[in-house]
N, C-alpha and C positions, 0 to 999 in steps of 0.2 A: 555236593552241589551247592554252589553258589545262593544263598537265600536275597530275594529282593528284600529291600527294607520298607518300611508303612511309614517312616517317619519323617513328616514333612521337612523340605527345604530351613526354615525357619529352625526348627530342633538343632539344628547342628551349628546354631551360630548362637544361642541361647540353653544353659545349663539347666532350667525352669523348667525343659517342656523333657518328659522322661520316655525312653520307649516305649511304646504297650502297645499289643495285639488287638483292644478291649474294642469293640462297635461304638464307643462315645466318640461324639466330634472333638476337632483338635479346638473349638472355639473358645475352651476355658483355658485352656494352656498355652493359646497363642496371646489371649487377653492379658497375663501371668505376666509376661514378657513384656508388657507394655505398648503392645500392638493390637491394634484395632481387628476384631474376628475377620474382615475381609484382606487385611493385608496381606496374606499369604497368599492370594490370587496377584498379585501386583506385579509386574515385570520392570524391572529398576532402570533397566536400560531403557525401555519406552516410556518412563515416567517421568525419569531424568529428561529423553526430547521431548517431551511435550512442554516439560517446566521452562527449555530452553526457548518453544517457539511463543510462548508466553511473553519471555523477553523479548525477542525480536520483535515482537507488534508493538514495541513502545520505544525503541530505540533505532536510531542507523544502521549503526553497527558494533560490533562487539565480537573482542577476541577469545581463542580458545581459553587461554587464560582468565580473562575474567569471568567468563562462566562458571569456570570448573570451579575459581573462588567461592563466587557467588551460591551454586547448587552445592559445596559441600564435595565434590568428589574428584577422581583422579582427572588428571589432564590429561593422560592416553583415554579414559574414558570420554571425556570429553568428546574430542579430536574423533574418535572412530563415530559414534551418537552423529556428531555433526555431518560427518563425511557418507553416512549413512543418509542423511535428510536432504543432504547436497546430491547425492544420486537421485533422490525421487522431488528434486525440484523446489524444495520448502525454502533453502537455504542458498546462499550463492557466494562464492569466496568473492571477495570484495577488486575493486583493480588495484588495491594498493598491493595486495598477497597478505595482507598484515591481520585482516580481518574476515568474520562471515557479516554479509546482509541480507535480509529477506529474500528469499529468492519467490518466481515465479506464485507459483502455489500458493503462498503463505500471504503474496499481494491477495492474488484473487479471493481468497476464503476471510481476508482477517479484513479487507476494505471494507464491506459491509457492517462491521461493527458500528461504523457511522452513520447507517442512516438510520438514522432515528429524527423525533423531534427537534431535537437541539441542533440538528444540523438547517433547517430551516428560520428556527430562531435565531441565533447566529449570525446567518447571512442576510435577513431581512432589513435593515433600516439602511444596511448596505446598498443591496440592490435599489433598494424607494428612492434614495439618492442620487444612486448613478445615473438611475431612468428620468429622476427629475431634472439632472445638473446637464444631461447627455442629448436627453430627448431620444435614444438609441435601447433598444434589445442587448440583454445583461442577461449572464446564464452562471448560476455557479454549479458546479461540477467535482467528481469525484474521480479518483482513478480504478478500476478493476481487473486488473489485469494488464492486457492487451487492450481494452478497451476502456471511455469514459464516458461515465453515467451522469447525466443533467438531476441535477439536483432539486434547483429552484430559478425563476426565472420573470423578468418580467416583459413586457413586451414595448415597440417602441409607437413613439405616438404617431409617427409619418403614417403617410398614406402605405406607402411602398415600405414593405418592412419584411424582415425574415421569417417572421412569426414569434410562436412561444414552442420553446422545445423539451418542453420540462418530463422527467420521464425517459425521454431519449437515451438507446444507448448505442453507440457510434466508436468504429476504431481510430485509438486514440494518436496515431500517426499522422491522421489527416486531419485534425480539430486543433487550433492553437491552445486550447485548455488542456487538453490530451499532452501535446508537447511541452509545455511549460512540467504538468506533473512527472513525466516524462524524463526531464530534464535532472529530475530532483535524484533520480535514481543514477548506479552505478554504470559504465558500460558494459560489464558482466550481466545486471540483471535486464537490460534492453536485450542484447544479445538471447537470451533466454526464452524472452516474452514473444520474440518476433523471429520471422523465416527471413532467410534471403533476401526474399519480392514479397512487396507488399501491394496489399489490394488496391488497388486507385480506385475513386472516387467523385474527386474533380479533374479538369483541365489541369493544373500545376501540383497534383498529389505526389509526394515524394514514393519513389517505388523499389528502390531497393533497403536495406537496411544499414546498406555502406552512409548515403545520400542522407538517411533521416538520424545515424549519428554524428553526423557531421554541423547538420541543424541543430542538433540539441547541445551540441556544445557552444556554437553560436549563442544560445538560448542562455547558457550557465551564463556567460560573460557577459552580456545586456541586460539579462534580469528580468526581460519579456518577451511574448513567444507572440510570433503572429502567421496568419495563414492567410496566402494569398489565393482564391478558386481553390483551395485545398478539397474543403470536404464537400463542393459542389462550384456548380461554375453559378458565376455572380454574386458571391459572398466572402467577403472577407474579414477578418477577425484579428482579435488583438486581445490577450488574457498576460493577466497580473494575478502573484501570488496571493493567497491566504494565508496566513501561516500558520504551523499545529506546533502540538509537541514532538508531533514524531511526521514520517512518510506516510500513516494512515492516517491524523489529521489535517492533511495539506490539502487546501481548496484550489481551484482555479475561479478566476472572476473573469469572464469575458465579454468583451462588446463586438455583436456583429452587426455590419451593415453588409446591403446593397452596396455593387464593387462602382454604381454609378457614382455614388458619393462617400466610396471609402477609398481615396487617394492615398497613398501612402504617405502625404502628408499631413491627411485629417486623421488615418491611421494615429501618427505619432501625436495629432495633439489628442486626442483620444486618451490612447495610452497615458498621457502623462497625468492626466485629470485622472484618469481611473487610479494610479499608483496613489496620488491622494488622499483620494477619495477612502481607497482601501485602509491606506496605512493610519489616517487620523480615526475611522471605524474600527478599525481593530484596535487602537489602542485605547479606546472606550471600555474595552472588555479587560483589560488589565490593573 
């Protein structure tokens, strides 16, 4: 009869740990070996992705290849860890084919790393300005997913105004800060984030998913995103990048008015004062 063995996983890749029957723990012998007394609870293969989605919160994207560089380990290991994470949504094969980039999940759970303090310091002398130079309602913004979160905000001095929406969290199809972030992403991971048909909102809300990637490639190629009655009737918007290091530090800056005096032509000068605005602020911080 076949005897089971007592001797942990770890013994049989290290000479150090010897068999024995004895009731001691394996914690001296796993130590011997130069391993920490809990590592033999450790699973390589979920240590390996977790190390991997580590990486993907701070970069684009990145191929099997350089990870498996990077982590030390094979490239079929790689490749299946990944292909595993890309089933349950963490990860998204990129639209080139050539790469992974964060997929769904991984937005939603690793965007909040940002809010904290420094994301309203940051943004602040920004916003004072825009409300000052604008006279208009300035909102900065995060992305979470499917949805985008108001950050910080300030409000405009007119009578008739949109209000303050700080706090707010709203799907990001129908906000022009939403689509700008939106934008920034691949059309594998949009696809992902969103159904078919999408929820309307306002009068002109984009409602299928065909329609709102169509907008967002618009959006890549002019560099700004704007929303006409999107995300309610009588308000329209016009948002300009922040820039980060990665897609979890990327801001939106957006200005909304009343659609009484947001003509698409005050839209655009709008816009272009905000792109200013933004780009000589941000590069204060540099």
């Amino acid at each position: 009869m076949r005897q089971t063995s007592t001797v942990p996983p770890a013994s049989r890749h290290c000479p150090r740990i010897q068999q024995t029957r004895s009731a001691r723990t394996w914690a001296g012998v796993v130590e011997g070996c130069g391993m920490r007394a809990d590592e033999k609870y450790i699973i390589g293969s979920l240590d390996t992705g977790l190390q991997m989605l580590e990486i993907m919160l701070d970069r684009d994207s990145v191929t099997v290849t350089d990870l498996a560089s990077e982590l030390g380990t094979g490239r079929s290991t790689a490749h299946r860890v990944l292909k595993t994470m890309e089933n349950r949504g963490f990860v998204a094969l990129s639209s080139s084919g050539r790469g992974y980039v964060a997929g769904p999940k991984l937005v939603e759970i690793g965007s909040p790393r940002c809010l904290d303090p420094q994301s309203r310091l940051r943004t602040r002398p920004l916003l004072n300005r825009v409300l000052e130079e604008t006279g208009e309602s300035v909102h900065s913004s995060l992305l979470l997913g499917a949805q985008l979160l108001v950050v910080d905000g300030r409000r405009s001095v007119h009578q008739v105004d949109i209000g303050l929406r700080v706090g707010m969290v709203a799907p990001a199809h129908a906000m022009a800060g939403g689509k700008l972030l939106l934008s920034m992403l691949s059309d594998d991971q949009v696809d992902a984030l969103f159904p078919s048909d999408l929820l309307r909102l306002g009068p002109r809300t984009l409602t299928t998913r065909t329609a709102l990637l169509r907008d967002l490639q618009e959006t890549r190629e002019r560099g700004y995103a704007v929303a006409i009655q999107e995300s309610e009737r009588g308000i329209n918007s016009v948002a300009v990048l922040l820039s980060g290091t990665s897609w979890r530090d990327r801001m939106a800056v957006a200005i909304s008015v009343p659609a009484e005096r947001g003509s698409w032509e005050e839209l655009m000068n709008l816009q272009e004062r905000l792109a200013v605005i933004v780009s000589e602020e941000s590069g204060r911080d540099t």
